[in-house]
C-alpha positions in Angstrom: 0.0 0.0 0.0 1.4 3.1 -0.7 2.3 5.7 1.6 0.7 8.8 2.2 2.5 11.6 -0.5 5.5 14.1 1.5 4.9 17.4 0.9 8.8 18.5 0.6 7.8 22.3 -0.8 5.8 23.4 2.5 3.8 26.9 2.0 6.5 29.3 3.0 7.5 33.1 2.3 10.2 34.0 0.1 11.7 37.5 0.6 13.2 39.5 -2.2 13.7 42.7 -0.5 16.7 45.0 -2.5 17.7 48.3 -2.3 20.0 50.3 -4.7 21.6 53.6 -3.5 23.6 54.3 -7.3 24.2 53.0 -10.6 26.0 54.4 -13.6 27.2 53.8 -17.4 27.8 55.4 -20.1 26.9 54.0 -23.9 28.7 56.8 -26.1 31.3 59.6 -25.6 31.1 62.2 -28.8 30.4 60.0 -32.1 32.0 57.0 -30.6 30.1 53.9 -29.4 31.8 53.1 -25.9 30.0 51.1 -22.5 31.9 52.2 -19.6 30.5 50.9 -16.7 31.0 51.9 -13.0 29.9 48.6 -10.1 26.8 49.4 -8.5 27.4 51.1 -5.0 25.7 50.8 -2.4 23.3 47.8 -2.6 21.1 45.0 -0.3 19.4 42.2 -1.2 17.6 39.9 0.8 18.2 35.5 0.3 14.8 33.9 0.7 14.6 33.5 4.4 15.1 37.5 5.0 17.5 38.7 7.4 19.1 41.6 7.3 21.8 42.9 4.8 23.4 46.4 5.5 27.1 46.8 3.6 29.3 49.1 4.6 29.4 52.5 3.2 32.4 52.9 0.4 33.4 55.9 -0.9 33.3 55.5 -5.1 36.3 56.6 -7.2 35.8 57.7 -10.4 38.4 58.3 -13.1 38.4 59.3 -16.7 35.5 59.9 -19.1 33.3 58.2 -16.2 34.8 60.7 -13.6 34.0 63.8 -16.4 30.3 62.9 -16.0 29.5 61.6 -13.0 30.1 61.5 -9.5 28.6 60.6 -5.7 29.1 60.0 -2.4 27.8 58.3 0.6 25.9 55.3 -1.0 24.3 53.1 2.2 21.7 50.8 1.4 19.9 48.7 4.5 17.2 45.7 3.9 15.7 43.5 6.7 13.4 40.7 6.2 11.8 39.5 9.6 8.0 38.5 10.7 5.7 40.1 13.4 3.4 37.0 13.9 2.5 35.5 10.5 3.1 38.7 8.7 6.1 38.9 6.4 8.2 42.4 7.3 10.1 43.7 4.8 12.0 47.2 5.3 14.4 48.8 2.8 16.6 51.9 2.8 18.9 53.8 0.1 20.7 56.9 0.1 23.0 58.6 -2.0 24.5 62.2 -0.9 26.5 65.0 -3.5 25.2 63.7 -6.9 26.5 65.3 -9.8 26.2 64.4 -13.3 27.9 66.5 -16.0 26.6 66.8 -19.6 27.7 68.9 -23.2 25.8 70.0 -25.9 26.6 68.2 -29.1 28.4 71.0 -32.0 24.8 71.5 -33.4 23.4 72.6 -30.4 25.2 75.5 -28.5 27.6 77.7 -29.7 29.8 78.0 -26.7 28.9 74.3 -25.4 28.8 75.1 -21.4 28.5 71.9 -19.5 25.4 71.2 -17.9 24.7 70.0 -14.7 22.5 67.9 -12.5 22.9 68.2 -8.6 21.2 66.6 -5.8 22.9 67.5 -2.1 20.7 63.9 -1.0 18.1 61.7 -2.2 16.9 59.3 0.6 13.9 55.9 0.6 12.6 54.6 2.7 10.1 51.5 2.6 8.4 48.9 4.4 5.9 46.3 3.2 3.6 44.0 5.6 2.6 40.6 3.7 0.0 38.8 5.5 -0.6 35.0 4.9 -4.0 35.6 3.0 -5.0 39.0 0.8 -3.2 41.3 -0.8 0.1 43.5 0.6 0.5 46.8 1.9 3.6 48.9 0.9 4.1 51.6 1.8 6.5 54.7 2.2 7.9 54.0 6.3 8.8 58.0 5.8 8.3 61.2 3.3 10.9 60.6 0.8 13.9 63.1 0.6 14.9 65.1 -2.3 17.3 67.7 -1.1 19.2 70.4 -2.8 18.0 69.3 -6.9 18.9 71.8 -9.5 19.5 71.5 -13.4 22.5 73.9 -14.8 22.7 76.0 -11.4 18.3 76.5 -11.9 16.8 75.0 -8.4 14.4 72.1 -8.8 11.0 71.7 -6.9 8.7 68.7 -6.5 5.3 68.5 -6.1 4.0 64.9 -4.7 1.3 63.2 -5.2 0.6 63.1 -1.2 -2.8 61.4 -1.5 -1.6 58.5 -4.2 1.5 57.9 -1.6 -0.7 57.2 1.3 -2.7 54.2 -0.7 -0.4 51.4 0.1 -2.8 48.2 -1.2 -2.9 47.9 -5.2 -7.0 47.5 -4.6 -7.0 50.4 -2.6 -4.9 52.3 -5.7 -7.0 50.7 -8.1 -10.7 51.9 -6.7 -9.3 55.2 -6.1 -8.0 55.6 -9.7 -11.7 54.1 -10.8 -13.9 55.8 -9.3 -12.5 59.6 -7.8 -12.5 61.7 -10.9 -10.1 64.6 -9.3 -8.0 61.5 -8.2 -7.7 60.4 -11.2 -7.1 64.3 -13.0 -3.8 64.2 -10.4 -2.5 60.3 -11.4 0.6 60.3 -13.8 0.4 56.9 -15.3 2.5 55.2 -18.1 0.2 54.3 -21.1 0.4 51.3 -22.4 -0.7 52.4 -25.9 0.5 56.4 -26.2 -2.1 56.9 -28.5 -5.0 56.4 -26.6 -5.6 58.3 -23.3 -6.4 57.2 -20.1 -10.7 57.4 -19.7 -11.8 58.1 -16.1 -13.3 54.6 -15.0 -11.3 52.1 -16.9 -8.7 50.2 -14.7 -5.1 50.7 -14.1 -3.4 50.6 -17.6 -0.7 47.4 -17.3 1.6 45.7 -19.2 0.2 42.0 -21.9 -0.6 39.6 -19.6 -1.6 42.0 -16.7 1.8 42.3 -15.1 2.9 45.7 -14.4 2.0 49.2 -14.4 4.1 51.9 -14.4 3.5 55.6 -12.6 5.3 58.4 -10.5 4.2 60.3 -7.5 5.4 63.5 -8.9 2.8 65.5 -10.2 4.6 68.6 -11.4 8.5 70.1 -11.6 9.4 73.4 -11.2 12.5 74.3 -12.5 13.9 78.3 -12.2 10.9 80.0 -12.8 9.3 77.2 -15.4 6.6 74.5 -13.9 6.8 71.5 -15.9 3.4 69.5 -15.9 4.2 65.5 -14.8 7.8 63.7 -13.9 10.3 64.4 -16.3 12.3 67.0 -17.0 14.1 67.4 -20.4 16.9 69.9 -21.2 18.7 69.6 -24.7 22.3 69.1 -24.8 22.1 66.9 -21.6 18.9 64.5 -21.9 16.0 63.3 -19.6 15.6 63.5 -16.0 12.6 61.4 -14.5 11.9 61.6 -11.0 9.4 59.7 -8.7 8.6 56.4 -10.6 6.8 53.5 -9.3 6.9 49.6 -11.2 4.2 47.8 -9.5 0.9 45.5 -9.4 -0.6 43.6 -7.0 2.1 41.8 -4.9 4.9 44.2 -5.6 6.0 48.0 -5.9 10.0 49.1 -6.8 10.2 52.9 -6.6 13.1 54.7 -8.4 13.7 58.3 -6.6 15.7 59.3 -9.7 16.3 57.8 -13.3 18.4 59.6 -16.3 18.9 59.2 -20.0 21.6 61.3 -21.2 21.8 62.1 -24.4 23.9 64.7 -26.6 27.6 64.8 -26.2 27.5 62.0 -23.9 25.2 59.0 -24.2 24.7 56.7 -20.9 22.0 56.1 -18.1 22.1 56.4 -14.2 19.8 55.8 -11.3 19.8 56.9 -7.6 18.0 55.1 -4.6 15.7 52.7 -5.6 14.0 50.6 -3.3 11.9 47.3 -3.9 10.7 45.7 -0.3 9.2 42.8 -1.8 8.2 38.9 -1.7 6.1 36.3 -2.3 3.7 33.4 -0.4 4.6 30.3 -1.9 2.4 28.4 -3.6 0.2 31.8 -3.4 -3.7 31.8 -3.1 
């Protein structure tokens, strides 16, 4: 007779908490096709049982073409899995102080071809999700985050949050707001999934084939000198695109970005500072 089956994959939680204080590259210097790549400083990432991963803070040296165009201090990153009860914990942290990132205008467009730069004194994230056994997740922002000292070729910068978005921490939550608060959904900047066709006030959160992410910021507006930019990014020719605030999420998970660039005229290349993702995942889920 044969024996009852053994369950050897037990319902468990798997944490996948990470955090990300800075990451750099460039992709083209001039007319000339080059990757330089600088290591990621200042990162935390959670193995499946949780724990707590907090590296220690290493002052990054850049040289050369990567030195022209970028440079940071300070990156600390902190993650933590634990559980309070039955509820999976997940808190992560990145900051990143003295940003600067350096830019030219191509021949074609400036004369005198004055570098351009980005400055940030600090960006700070904080997070903190609570995964119960049954339902959906709440994550949420475990403090306001920090964008100190921004400006864009000696201009100051100025945010202004989405307060009311940051406060839903449950994608249902998100989702009925966005569905049924017209003003709520005036204030929402959501990537669309077909750029074409504009959001329509009652339709659901637009996401990715197969329903898996969508895509938003909690910045509303910039203002920049004496200019207010309507939505999240801010583009300046002759140094490329500056988006600030963006969320990647659906129902189980959220990874906020404080700030992503794309640089593009004399130099070609990306970066990112403090990004946070304090998620996981119920195995097998319900």
């Amino acid at each position: 007779m044969a024996g009852k089956p053994h369950d050897n994959f037990p319902r468990r939680y798997i944490f996948h908490g990470n955090a990300v204080a800075a990451g750099v590259f460039l992709t083209r210097i001039g007319n000339i096709e080059r990757r330089i790549e600088h290591p990621v400083n200042g990162q935390s990432s959670l193995p499946v049982i949780g724990g707590f991963s907090e590296p220690p803070v290493i002052e990054p040296v850049f040289a050369g073409e990567l030195g022209e165009v970028f440079f940071y201090a300070a990156p600390q990153t902190k993650a933590q899995g634990i559980f309070d009860g039955e509820v999976a914990v997940t808190t992560v942290e990145a900051s990143v102080q003295k940003v600067r990132v350096t830019n030219w205008p191509a021949p074609e467009e400036s004369v005198d071809r004055a570098p351009i730069e980005f400055r940030a004194e600090a960006l700070r994230l904080s997070m903190i999700s609570r995964h119960p056994p049954e339902g959906q997740p709440s994550i949420h922002f475990a403090e306001p985050p920090l964008f100190d000292g921004l400006s864009l070729g000696g201009q100051p910068i100025t945010l202004e949050l989405h307060d009311e978005l940051m406060r839903l921490a449950r994608w249902q939550d998100l989702e009925e707001r966005f569905r049924t608060d017209l003003e709520f959904f005036k204030k929402c900047v959501f990537g669309l999934i077909h750029p074409g066709r504009p959001l329509t006030f009652g339709e659901e959160i637009p996401r990715a084939a197969g329903g898996s992410y969508a895509l938003f910021s909690f910045v509303r507006s910039i203002t920049w000198g004496n200019r207010t930019i309507p939505g999240h990014v801010l583009v300046q020719p002759g140094f490329g695109a500056i988006y600030f605030g963006e969320i990647l999420l659906n129902d189980r998970e959220r990874r906020v970005t404080m700030v992503r660039m794309q640089l593009g005229s004399q130099n070609g290349g990306q970066a990112v500072f403090a990004e946070n993702a304090p998620d996981g995942t119920w195995w097998p889920p319900r």
